[in-house]
N, C-alpha and C positions, 0 to 999 in steps of 0.2 A: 666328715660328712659321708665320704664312701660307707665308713661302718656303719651308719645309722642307715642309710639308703638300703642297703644289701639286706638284713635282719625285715626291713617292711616290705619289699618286694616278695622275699620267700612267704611272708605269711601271708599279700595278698595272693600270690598266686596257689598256695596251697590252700587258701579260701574258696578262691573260685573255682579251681578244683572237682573240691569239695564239694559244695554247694551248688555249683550252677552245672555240674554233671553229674559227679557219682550221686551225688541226693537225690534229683528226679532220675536218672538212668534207674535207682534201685527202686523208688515209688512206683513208676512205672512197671517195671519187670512182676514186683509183687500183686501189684492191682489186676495186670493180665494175667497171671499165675491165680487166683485167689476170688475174682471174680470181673470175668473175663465180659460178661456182658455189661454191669456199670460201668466198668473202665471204656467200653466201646461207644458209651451216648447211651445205655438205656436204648439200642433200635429195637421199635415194632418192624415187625417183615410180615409179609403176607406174599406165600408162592417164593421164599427164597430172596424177595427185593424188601429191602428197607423203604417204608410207608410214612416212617417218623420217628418220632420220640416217646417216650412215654412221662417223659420228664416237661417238653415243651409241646404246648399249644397248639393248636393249626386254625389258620382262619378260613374256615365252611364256609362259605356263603350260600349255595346254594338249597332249593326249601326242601329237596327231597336227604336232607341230612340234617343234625343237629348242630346248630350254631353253640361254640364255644365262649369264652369271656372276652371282652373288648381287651387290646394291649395297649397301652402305650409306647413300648417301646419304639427306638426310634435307628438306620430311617425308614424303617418298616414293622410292622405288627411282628410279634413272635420272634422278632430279633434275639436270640438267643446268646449273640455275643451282647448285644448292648441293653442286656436286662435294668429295668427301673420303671418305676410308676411316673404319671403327668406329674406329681407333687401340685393338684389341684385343690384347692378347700373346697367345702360345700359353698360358699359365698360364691364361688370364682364365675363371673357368667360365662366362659367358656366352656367349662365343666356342664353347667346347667343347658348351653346349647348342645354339647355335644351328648348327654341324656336324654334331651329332646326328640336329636335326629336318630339315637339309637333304639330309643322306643316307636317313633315314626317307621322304622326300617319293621321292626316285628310286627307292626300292627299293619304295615300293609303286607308282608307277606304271609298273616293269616288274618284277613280282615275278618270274620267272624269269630274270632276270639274276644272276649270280652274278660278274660280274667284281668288279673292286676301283674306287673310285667314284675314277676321275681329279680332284685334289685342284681346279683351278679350279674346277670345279663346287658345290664345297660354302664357298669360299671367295672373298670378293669383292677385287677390285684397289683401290688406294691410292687410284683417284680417283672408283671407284663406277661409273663411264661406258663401261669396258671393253665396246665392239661383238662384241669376239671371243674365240671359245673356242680350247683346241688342238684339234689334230686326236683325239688319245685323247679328250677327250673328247665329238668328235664322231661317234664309232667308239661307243664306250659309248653312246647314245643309237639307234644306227640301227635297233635291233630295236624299240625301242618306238617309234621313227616310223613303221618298214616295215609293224608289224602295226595302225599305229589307220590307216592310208591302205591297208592291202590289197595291201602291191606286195611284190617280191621281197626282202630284206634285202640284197643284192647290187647290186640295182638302185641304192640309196637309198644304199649305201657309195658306188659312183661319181659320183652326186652330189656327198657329202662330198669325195672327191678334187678334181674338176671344182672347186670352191670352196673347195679349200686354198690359200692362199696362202703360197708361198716366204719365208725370207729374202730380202733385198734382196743382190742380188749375191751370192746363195748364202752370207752370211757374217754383216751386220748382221741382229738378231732373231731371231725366232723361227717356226716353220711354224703358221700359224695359220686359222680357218678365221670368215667371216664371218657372223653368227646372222642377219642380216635378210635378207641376199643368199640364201644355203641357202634359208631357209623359204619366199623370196618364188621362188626356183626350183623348189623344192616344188608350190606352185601353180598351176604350170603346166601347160600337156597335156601341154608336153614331158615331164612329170616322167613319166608314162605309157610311154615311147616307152623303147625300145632309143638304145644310144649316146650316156648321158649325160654320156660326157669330153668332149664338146665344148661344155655348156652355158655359158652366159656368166656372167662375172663381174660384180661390183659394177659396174663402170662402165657396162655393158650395162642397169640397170635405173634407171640418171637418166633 
């Protein structure tokens, strides 16, 4: 029995070793050597201070910024540790109440909006962490940015283009528009100022 116990002892511990140090100690070392800002969370900073993720969601609430996608996650939105969708069907009436109060929510904080509520909005993505809306429904949103900031409604769409982002190669995805980037361009004096197709995107505010 000694000899058979001694032979699996050395190979669990040269396993875990292995495995549960030298493996991630080298993953690690390489990801920060290699690309040092994924490996850190993807931070947005603004002035030197991390703002967020550019990876994970933030929930806006308030009207003078753009509202992002609803999370599921749980025990709080944007939970980035505990990423997952409600796993609600369309049938489910909790689902349909809670579309209800999410479109209730948009239409009283721009009650003279009368479009149709761009369906991400009232609905959240599979992994709760979704950073981005489309662009419709960052069009649906610009009157009630433009009047709680005072600026022109035209102004504040240019913005939203300025920070649409393309498919990849015109082909993979989808035209999408970034909720941390917009708002933290928002922010700005630039946001004030004539000719905002040229403001900068996400990588301009690491």
């Amino acid at each position: 029995m000694p000899t058979t116990i001694r032979p699996v002892l050395a190979v669990f511990a040269a396993l875990t070793l292995l495995c549960g140090l030298a493996y991630p100690l080298a993953v690690t070392f390489l990801a920060q050597l290699l690309m040092p800002h994924q490996a850190g969370g993807s931070l947005v900073e603004r002035q030197g201070q991390p703002v967020g993720s550019s990876l994970v969601g933030q929930a806006f609430t308030a009207p003078r910024y753009f509202w992002g996608r609803p999370s599921a996650t749980a025990p709080m939105p944007n939970n980035a540790s505990g990423s997952g969708g409600a796993n609600q069907g369309p049938l489910n009436p909790a689902l349909k109440e809670a579309v209800a109060a999410r479109i209730a929510a948009l239409r009283a904080a721009d009650p003279g909006n009368a479009a149709p509520v761009p369906v991400d909005l009232v609905t959240a993505s599979a992994s709760g962490l979704d950073p981005h809306i489309s662009p419709a429904a960052a069009r649906y949103q610009a009157g009630r940015v433009a009047a709680a900031r005072k600026l022109p409604r035209e102004r504040v769409l240019q913005l939203v283009e300025a920070h649409t982002e393309l498919p990849w190669l015109g082909v993979f995805g989808e035209a999408r528009v970034h909720v941390l980037a917009l708002n933290l361009a928002l922010d700005t004096p630039a946001a004030m100022a004539p000719g905002l197709a040229h403001q900068a995107r996400i990588a301009d505010t690491r």
